[in-house]
Chimera marker file (.cmm) of the C-alpha trace (Angstrom):
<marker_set name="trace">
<marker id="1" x="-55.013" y="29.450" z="24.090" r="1" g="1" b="0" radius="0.5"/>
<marker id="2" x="-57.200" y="32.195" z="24.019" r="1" g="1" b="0" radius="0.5"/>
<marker id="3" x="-57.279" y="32.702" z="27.774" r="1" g="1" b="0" radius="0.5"/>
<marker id="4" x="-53.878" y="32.447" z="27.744" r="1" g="1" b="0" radius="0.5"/>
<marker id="5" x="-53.230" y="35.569" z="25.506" r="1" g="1" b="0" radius="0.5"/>
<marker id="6" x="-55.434" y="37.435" z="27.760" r="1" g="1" b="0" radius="0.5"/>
<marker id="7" x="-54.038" y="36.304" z="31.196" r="1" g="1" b="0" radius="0.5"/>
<marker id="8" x="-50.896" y="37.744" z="29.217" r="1" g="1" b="0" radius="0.5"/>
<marker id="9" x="-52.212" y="40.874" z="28.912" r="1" g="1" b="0" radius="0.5"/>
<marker id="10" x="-53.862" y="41.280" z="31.811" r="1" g="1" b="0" radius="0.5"/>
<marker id="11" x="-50.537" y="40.234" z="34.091" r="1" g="1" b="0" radius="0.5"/>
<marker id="12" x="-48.841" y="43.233" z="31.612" r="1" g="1" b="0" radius="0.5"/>
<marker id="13" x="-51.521" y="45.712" z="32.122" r="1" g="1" b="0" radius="0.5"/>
<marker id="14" x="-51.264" y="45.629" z="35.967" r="1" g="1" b="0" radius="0.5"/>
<marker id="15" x="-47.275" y="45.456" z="35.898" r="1" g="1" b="0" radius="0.5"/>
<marker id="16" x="-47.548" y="48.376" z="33.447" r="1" g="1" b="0" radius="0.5"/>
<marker id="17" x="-50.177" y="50.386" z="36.100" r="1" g="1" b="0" radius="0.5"/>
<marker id="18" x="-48.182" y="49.338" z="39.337" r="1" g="1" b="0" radius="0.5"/>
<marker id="19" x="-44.554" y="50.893" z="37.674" r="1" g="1" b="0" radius="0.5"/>
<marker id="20" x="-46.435" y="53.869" z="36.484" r="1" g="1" b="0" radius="0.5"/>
<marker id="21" x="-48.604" y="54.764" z="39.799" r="1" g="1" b="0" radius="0.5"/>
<marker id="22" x="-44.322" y="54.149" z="41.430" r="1" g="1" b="0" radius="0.5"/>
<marker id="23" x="-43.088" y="56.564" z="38.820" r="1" g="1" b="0" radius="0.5"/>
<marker id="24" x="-45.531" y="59.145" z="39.602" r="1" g="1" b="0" radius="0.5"/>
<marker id="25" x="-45.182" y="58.459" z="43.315" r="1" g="1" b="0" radius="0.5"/>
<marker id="26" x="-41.615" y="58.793" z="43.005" r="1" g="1" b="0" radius="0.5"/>
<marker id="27" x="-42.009" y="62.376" z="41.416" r="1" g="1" b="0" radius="0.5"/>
<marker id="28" x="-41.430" y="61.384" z="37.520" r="1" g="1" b="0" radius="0.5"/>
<marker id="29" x="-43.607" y="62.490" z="35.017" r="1" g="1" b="0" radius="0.5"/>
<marker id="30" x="-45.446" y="59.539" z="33.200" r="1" g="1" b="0" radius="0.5"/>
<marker id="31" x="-47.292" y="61.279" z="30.828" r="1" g="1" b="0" radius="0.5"/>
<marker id="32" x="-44.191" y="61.725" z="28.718" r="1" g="1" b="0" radius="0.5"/>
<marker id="33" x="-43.159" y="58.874" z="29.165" r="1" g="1" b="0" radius="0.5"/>
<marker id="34" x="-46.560" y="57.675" z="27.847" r="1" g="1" b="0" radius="0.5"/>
<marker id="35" x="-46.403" y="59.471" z="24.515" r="1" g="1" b="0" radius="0.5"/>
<marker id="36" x="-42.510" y="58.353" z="24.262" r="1" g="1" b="0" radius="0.5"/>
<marker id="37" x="-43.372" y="54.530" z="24.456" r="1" g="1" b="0" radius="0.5"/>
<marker id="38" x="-46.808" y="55.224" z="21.908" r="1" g="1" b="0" radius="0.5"/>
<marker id="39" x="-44.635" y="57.568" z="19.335" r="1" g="1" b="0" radius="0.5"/>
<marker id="40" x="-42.030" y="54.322" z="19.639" r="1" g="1" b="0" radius="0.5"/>
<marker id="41" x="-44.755" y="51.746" z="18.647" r="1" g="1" b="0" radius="0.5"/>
<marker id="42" x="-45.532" y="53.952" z="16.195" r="1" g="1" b="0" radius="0.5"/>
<marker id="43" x="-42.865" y="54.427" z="14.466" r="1" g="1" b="0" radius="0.5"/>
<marker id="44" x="-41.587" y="50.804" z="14.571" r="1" g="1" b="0" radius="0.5"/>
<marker id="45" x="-44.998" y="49.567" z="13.348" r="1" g="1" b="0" radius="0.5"/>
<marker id="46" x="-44.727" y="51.426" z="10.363" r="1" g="1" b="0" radius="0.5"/>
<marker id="47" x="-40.876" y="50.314" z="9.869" r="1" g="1" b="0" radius="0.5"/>
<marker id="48" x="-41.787" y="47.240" z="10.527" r="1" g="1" b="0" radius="0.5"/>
<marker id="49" x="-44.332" y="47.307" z="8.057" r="1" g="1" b="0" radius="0.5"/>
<marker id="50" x="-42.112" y="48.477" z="5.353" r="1" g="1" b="0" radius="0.5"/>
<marker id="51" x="-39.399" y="45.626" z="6.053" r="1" g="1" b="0" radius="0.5"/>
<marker id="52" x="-42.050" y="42.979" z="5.469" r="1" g="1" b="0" radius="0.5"/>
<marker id="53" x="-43.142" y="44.224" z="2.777" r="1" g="1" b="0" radius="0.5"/>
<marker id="54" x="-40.446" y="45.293" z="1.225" r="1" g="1" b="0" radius="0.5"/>
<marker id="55" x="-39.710" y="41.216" z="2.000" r="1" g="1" b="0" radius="0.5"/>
<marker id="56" x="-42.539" y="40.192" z="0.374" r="1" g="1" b="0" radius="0.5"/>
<marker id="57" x="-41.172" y="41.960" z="-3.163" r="1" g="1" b="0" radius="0.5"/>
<marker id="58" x="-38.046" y="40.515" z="-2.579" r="1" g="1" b="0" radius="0.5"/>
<marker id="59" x="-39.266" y="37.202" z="-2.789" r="1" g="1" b="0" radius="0.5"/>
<marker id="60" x="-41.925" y="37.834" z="-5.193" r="1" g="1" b="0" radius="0.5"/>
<marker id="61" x="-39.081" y="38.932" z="-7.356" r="1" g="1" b="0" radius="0.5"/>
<marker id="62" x="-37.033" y="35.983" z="-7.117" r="1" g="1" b="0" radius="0.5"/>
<marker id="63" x="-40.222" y="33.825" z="-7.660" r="1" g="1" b="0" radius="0.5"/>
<marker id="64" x="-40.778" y="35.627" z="-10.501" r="1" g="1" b="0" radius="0.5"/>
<marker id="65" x="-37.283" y="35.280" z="-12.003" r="1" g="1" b="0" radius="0.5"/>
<marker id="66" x="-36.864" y="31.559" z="-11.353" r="1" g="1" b="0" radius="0.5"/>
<marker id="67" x="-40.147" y="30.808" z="-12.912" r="1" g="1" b="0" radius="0.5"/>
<marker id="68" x="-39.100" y="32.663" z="-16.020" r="1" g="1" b="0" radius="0.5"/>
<marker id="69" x="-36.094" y="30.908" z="-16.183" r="1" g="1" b="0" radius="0.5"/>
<marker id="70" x="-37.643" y="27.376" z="-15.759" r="1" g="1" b="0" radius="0.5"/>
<marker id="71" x="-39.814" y="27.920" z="-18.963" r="1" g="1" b="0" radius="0.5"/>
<marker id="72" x="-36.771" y="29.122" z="-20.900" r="1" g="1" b="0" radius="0.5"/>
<marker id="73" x="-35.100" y="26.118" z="-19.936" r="1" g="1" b="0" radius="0.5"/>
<marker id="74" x="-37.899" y="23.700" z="-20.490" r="1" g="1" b="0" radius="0.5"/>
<marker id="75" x="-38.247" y="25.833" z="-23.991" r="1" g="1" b="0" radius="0.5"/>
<marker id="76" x="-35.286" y="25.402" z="-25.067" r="1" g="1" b="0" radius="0.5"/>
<marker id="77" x="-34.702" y="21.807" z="-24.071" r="1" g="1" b="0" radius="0.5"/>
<marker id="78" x="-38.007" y="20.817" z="-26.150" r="1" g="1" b="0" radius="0.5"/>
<marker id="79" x="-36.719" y="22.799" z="-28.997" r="1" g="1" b="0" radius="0.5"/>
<marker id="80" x="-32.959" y="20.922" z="-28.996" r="1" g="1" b="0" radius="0.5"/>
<marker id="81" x="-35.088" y="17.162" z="-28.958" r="1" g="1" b="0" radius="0.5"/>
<marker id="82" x="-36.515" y="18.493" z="-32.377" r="1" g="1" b="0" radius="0.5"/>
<link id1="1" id2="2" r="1" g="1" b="0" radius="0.2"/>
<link id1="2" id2="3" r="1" g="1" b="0" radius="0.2"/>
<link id1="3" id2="4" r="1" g="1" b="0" radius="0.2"/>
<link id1="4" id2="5" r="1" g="1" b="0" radius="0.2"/>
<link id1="5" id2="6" r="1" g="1" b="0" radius="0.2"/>
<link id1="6" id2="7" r="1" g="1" b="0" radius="0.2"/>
<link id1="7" id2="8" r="1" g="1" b="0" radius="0.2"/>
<link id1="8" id2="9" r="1" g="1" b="0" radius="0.2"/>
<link id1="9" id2="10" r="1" g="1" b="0" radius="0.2"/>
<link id1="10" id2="11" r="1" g="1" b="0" radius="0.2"/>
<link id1="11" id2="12" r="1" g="1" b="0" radius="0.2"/>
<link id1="12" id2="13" r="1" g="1" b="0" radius="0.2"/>
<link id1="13" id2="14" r="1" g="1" b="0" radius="0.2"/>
<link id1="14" id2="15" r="1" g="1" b="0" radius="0.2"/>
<link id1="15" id2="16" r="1" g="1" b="0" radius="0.2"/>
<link id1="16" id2="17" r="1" g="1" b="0" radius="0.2"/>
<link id1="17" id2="18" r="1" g="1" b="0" radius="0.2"/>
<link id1="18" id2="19" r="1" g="1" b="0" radius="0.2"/>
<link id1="19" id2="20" r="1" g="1" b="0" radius="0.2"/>
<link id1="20" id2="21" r="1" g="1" b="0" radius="0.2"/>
<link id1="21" id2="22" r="1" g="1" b="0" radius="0.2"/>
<link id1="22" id2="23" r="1" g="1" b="0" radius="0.2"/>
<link id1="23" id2="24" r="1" g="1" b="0" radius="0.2"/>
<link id1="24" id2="25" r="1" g="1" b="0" radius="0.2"/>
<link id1="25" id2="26" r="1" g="1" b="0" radius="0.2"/>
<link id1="26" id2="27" r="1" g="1" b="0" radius="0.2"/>
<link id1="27" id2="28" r="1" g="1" b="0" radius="0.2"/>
<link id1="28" id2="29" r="1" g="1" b="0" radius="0.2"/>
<link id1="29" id2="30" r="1" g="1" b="0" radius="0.2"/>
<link id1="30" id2="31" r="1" g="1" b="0" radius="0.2"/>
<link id1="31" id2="32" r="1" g="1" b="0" radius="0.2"/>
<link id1="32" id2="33" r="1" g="1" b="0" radius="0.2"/>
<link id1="33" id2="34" r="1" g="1" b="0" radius="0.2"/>
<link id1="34" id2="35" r="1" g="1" b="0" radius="0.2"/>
<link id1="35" id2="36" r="1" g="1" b="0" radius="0.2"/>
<link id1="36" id2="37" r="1" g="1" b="0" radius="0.2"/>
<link id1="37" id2="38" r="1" g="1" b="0" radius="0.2"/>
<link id1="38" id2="39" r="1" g="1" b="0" radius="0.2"/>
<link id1="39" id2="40" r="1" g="1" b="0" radius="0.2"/>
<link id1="40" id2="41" r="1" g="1" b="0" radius="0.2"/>
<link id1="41" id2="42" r="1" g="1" b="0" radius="0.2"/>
<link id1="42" id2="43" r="1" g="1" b="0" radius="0.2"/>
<link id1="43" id2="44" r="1" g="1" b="0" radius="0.2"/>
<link id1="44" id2="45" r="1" g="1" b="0" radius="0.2"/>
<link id1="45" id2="46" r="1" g="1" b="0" radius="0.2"/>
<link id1="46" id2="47" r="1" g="1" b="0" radius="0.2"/>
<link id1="47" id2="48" r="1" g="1" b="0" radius="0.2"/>
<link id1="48" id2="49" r="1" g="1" b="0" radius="0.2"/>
<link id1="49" id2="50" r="1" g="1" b="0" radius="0.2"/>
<link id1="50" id2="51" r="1" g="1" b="0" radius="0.2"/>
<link id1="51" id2="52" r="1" g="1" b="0" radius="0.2"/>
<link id1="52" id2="53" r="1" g="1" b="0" radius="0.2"/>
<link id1="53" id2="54" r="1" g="1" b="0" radius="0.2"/>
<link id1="54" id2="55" r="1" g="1" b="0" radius="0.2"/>
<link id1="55" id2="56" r="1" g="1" b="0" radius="0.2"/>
<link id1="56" id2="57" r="1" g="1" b="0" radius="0.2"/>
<link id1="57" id2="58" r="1" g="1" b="0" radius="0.2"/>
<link id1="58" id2="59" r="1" g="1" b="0" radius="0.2"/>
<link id1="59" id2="60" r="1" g="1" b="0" radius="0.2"/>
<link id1="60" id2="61" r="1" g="1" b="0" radius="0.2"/>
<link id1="61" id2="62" r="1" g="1" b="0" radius="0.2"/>
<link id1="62" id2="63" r="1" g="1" b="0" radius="0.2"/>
<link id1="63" id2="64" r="1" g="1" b="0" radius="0.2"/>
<link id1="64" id2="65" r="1" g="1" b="0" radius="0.2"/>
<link id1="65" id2="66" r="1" g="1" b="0" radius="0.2"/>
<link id1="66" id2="67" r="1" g="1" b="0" radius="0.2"/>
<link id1="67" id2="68" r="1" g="1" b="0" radius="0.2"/>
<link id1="68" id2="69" r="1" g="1" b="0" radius="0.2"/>
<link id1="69" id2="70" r="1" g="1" b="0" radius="0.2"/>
<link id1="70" id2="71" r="1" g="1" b="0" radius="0.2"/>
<link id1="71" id2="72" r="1" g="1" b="0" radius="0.2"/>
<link id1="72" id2="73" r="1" g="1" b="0" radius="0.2"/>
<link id1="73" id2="74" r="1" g="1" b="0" radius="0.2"/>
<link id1="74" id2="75" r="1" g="1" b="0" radius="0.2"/>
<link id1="75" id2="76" r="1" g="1" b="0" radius="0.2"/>
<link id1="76" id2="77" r="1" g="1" b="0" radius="0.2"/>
<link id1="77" id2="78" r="1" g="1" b="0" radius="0.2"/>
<link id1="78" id2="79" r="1" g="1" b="0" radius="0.2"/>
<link id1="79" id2="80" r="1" g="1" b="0" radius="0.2"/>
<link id1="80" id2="81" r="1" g="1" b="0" radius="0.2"/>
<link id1="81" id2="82" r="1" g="1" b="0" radius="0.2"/>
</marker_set>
């Protein structure tokens, strides 16, 4: 598996070289182009990292609030058999 995940990147790497040494060829400028597609990981890493956890609360919330309400219930049942 391992040597899968880096034949991956590899194969990427050299696609990613080949359409960047064409773009330049070809007159574009890759540099910003570069900076564009590093800002972007950027930027949805960090979002990315907010929606999970923001995720996580969600569900740590809910956990929380159905555990409270299963000892209430479980409270309140023992308390009627008296």
């Amino acid at each position: 598996m391992g040597f899968n995940i880096a034949g991956k990147a590899v194969y990427s790497v050299v696609w990613i070289a080949a359409v960047s040494l064409i773009m330049d060829l070809l007159g574009f400028s890759t540099q910003k182009w570069f900076t564009a597609g590093g800002l972007s990981i950027v930027l949805l890493t960090l979002a990315g990292r907010e929606i999970f956890t923001n995720f996580l609360s969600i569900i740590h919330i809910i956990g929380e609030k159905t555990h409270w309400r299963i000892k209430n219930h479980i409270a309140i049942s023992h308390l009627n058999v008296n």
